[in-house]
C-alpha positions, 0 to 999 in steps of 0.5 A: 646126040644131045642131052638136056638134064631138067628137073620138073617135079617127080621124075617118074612122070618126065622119064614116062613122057620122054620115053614115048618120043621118037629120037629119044635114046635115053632117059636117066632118072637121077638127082643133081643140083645139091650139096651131097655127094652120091645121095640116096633117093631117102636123102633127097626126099628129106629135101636137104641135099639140094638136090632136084629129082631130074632126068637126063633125056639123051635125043637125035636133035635131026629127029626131035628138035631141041625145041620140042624137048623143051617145049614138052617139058613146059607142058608136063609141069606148071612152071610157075610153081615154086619148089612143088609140083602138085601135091609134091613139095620140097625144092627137090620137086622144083622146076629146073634146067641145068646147062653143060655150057653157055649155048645150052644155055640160050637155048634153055633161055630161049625155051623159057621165054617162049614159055612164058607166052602161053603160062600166065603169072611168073615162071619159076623155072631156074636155069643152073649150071650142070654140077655132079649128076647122080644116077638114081636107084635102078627101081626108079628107071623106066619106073611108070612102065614098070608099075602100070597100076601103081597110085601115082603113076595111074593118078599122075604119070598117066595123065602127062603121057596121054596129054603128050601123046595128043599135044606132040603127036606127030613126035611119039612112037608108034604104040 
């Protein structure tokens, strides 16, 4: 099993995508990349921790490669946006990806290039070592399965779900 930790604006959304991949075990919506130890989701959003809201997506690699993980987090953001996504603004919305050691790394480098092939304009995705990671509030996992009809989900999260469901179909679970 592999993990990647990324970071692609609300967290709400890539935890919704991720979970409708085969061979992805988990998803854990959480906060790292800042100054504060254990913050709260109130903290985070004034956007002085540092912090970036992330998820941890737990995978088997012989079931969905390291590739597609990575490609279908280029897919659900616009990269080239700094420290926003949409009407989501504050560094805690950036575009991120945080590496446990130097091979995951190449393998974020490498994802990030091939990205760059199909965004026009410069990617602002960073590449940051892995410090602390904080598990987010309980209402925030599985967020978009448990609030179907909420504004952000019908208006946001869905759209990155369906686009994913038809872009990488041969890699989402059966409904």
């Amino acid at each position: 099993m592999h993990t990647f930790v990324i970071a692609g604006g609300c967290f709400w959304c890539l935890d919704a995508v991720y979970r409708t991949l085969k061979g992805v075990s988990d998803v854990v919506s959480g906060y790292t990349g800042g100054s504060t130890v254990h913050p709260s989701y109130e903290a985070v959003c004034t956007g002085t921790t540092g912090h970036a809201e992330a998820v941890a997506v737990t995978f088997d690699p012989e079931v969905i490669p390291d590739s597609v993980i990575l490609d279908v987090f280029f897919s659900l953001h616009d990269p080239r946006q700094l420290n926003r996504q949409g009407a989501d603004v504050g560094t805690q919305y950036r575009s991120a990806m945080f590496y446990t050691d130097d091979a995951q790394k190449e393998i974020f480098e490498a994802a990030r290039e091939r990205a760059a092939g199909y965004w026009d304009g410069g990617i602002v995705t960073t590449i940051e070592p892995l410090g602390d990671y904080y598990t987010a509030e309980d209402y925030h996992q599985d967020f978009f399965a448990k609030n179907p009809g909420q504004g952000y989900c019908m208006a946001v999260a869905l759209p990155k779900v369906n686009k994913i469901r038809k872009s990488y179909a041969a890699y989402v679970l059966a409904s």
